[in-house]
C-alpha positions as CSV (number, residue, x, y, z in Angstrom):
1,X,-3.1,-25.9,8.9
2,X,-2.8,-27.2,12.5
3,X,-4.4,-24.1,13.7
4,X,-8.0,-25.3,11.6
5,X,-7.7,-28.8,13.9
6,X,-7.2,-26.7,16.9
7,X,-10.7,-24.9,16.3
8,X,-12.5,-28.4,16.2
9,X,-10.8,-29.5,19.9
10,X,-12.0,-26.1,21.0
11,X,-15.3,-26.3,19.5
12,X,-16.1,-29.7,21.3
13,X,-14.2,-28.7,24.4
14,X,-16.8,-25.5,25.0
15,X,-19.6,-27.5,24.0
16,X,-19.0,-29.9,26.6
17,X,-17.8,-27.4,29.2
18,X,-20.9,-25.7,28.9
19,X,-23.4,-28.0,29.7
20,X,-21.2,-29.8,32.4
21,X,-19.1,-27.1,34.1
22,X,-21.0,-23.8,34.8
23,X,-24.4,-24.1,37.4
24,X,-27.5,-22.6,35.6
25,X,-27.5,-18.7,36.5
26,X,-30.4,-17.7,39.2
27,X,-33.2,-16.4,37.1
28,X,-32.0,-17.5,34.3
29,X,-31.8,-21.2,34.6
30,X,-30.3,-23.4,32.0
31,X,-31.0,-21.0,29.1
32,X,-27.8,-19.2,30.9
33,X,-26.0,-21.7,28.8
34,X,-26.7,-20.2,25.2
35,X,-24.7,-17.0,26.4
36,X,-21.3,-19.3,25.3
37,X,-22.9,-19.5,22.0
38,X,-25.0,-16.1,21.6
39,X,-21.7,-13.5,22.8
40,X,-19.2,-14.8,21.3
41,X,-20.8,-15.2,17.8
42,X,-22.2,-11.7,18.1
43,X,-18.6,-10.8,18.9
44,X,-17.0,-12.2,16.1
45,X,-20.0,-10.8,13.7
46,X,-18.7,-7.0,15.0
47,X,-14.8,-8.1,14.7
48,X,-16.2,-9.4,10.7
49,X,-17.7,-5.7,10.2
50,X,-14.7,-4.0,11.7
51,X,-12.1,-5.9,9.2
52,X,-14.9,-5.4,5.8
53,X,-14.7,-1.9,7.0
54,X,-10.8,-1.9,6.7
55,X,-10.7,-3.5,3.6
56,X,-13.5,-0.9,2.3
57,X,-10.7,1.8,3.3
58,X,-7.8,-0.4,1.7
59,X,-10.0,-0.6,-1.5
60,X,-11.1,3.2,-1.6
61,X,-7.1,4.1,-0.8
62,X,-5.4,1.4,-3.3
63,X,-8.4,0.7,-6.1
64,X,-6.7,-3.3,-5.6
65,X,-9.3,-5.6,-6.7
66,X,-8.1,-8.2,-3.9
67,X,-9.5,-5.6,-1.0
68,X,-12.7,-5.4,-2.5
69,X,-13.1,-9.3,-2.5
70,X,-11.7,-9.5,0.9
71,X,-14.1,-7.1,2.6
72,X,-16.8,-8.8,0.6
73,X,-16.0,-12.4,2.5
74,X,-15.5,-10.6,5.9
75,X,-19.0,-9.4,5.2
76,X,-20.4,-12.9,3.8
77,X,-18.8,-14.3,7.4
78,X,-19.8,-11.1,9.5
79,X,-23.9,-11.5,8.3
80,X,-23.5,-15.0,9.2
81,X,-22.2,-14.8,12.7
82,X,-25.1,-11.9,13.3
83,X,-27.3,-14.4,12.1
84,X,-26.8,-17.1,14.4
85,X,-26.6,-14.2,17.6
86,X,-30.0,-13.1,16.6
87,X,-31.5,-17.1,16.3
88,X,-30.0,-18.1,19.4
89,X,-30.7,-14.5,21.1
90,X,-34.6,-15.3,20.0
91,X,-34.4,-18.7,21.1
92,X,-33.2,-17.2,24.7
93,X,-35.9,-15.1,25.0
94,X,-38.5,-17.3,24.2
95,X,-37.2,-19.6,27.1
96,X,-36.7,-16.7,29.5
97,X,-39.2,-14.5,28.6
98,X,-41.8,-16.6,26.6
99,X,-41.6,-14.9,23.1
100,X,-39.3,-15.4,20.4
101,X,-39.3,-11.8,19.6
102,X,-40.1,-8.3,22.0
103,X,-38.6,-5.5,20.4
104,X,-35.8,-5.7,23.1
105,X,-33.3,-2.7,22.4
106,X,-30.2,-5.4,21.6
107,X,-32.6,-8.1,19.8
108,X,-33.9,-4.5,17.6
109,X,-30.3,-3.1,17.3
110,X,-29.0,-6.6,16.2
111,X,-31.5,-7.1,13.0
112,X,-30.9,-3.4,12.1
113,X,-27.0,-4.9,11.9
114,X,-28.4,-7.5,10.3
115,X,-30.3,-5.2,7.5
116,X,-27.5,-2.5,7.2
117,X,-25.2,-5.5,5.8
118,X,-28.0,-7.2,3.9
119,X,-28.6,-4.0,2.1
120,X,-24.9,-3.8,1.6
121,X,-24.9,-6.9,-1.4
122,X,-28.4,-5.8,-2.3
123,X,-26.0,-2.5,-3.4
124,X,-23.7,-4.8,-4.9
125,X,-26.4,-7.0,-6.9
126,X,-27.4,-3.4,-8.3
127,X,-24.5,-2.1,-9.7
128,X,-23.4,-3.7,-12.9
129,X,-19.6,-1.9,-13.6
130,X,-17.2,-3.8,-11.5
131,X,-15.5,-1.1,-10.7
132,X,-18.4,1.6,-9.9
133,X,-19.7,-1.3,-7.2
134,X,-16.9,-2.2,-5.6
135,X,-16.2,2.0,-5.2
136,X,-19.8,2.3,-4.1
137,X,-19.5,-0.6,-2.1
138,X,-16.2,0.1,-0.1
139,X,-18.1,3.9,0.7
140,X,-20.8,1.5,2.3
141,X,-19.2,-0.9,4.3
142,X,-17.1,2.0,5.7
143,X,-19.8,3.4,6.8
144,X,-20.9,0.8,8.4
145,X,-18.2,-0.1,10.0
146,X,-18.4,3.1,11.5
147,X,-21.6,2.5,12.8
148,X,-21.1,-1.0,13.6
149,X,-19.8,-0.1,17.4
150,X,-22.8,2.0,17.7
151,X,-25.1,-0.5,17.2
152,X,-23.5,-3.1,19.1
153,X,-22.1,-1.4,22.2
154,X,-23.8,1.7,22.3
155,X,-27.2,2.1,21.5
156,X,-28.4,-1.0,23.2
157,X,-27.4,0.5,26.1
158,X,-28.9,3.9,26.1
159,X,-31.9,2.0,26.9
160,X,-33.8,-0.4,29.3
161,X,-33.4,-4.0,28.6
162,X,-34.8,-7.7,29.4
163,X,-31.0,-9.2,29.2
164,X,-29.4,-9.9,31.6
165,X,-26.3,-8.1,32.5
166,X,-22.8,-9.2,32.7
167,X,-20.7,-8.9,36.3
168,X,-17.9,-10.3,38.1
169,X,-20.1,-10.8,41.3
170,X,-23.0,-12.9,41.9
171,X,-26.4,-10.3,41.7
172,X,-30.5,-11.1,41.5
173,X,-31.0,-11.2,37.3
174,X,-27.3,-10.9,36.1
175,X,-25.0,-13.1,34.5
176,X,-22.3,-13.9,37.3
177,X,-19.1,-13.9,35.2
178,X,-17.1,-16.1,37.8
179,X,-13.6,-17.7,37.2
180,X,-14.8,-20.9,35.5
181,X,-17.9,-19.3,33.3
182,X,-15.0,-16.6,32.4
183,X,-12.7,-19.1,31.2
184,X,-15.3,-21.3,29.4
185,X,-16.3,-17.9,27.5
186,X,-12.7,-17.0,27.0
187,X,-12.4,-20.2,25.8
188,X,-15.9,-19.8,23.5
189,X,-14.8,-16.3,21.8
190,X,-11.2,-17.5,20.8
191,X,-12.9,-20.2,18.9
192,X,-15.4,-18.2,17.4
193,X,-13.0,-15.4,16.0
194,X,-10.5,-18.2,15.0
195,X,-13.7,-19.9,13.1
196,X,-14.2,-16.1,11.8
197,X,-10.3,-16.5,10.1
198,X,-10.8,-20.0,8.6
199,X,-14.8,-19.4,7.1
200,X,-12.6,-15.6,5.9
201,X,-9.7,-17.5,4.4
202,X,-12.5,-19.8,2.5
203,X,-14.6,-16.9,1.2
204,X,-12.1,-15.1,-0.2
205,X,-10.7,-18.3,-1.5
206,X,-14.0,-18.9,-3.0
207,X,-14.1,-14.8,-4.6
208,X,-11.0,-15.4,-6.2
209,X,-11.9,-18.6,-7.9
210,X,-15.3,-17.0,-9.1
211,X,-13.1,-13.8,-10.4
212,X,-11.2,-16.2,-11.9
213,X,-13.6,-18.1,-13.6
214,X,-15.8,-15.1,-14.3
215,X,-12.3,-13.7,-16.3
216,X,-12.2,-16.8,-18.2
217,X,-15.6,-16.6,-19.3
218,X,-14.6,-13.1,-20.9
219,X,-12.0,-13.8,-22.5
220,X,-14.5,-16.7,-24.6
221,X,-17.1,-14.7,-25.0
């Protein structure tokens, strides 16, 4: 339980860090300051995607209904940390570059995460068999898993882009990742993936109790 506290005293102390510590970045000016927020969250949407993949594998491997619910709420959790890296991503660009929205090759690869996992429980609100969806279903998110690196690492990459990059070194458009802005984000992406375990532990919480109740209903009817 303590761990849950610790997430709040780390949540308040990168807030505060990072609009009182870090200089605005040349170029980029105070919008700089939404990379402790953007990052990490799109971080902690991939390491989501990554563990809904393994529990897809655990599922196909075991048939156990648990892995299925579990790889559901890493999924739930995953979409929602995507979500808030594209807002703040948009709200970035429309400070630096004047648009919400310019078909930048992360911005693009980000909502195609965004629509490969949206599909996902579109697949599962199609299929009426419990088991035949959660088969289906653990096939998908696998797969998408698979492609999750891809998407966030790879393909964003093969191409020219508007953000800014990362470096250890101060350089004309980049991000200079210097000792304190690389402990602040240290600091930002341990409490995002820690926030990733609690909102996890809730949702599949929240699956069982729905199985659960869902069971009960059965059994009455």
């Amino acid at each position: 339980m303590w761990w849950k506290y610790l997430i709040g005293v780390l949540m308040a102390g990168v807030i505060v860090a990072t609009f009182v510590l870090p200089p605005p970045q040349a170029q980029i000016g105070d919008a700089s300051r939404i990379f402790f927020f953007h990052v990490p969250a799109a971080l902690a949407g991939f390491v989501a995607f990554v563990v809904a993949a393994v529990y897809g594998a655990v599922y196909l491997k075991t048939r156990n209904p648990a892995a299925d619910r579990r790889a559901v709420a890493s999924a739930e959790v995953g979409l929602t940390f995507s979500t808030i890296a594209l807002i703040t991503g948009a709200i970035f660009a429309k400070t630096t570059w004047g648009v919400y929205w310019n078909w930048d090759p992360r911005e693009t690869t980000l909502l195609a995460v965004l629509l490969v996992y949206a599909a996902y429980f579109a697949l599962r609100q199609a299929v009426a068999n419990p088991s035949t969806r959660a088969r289906l279903s653990a096939v998908y998110i696998l797969l998408g898993g698979a492609a999750a690196p891809f998407l966030f690492f790879v393909l964003p990459r093969m191409y020219a882009s508007l953000h800014p990059r990362d470096t250890l070194v101060a350089g004309g458009g980049e991000f200079t990742m210097n000792v304190p802005v690389g402990l602040i984000f240290a600091a930002a992406l341990t409490t995002y993936v820690l926030l990733y375990l609690w909102l996890f532990q809730l949702a599949d919480r929240a699956g069982r109790i729905r199985e659960e109740s869902d069971s009960r209903q059965e059994q009455v009817l």
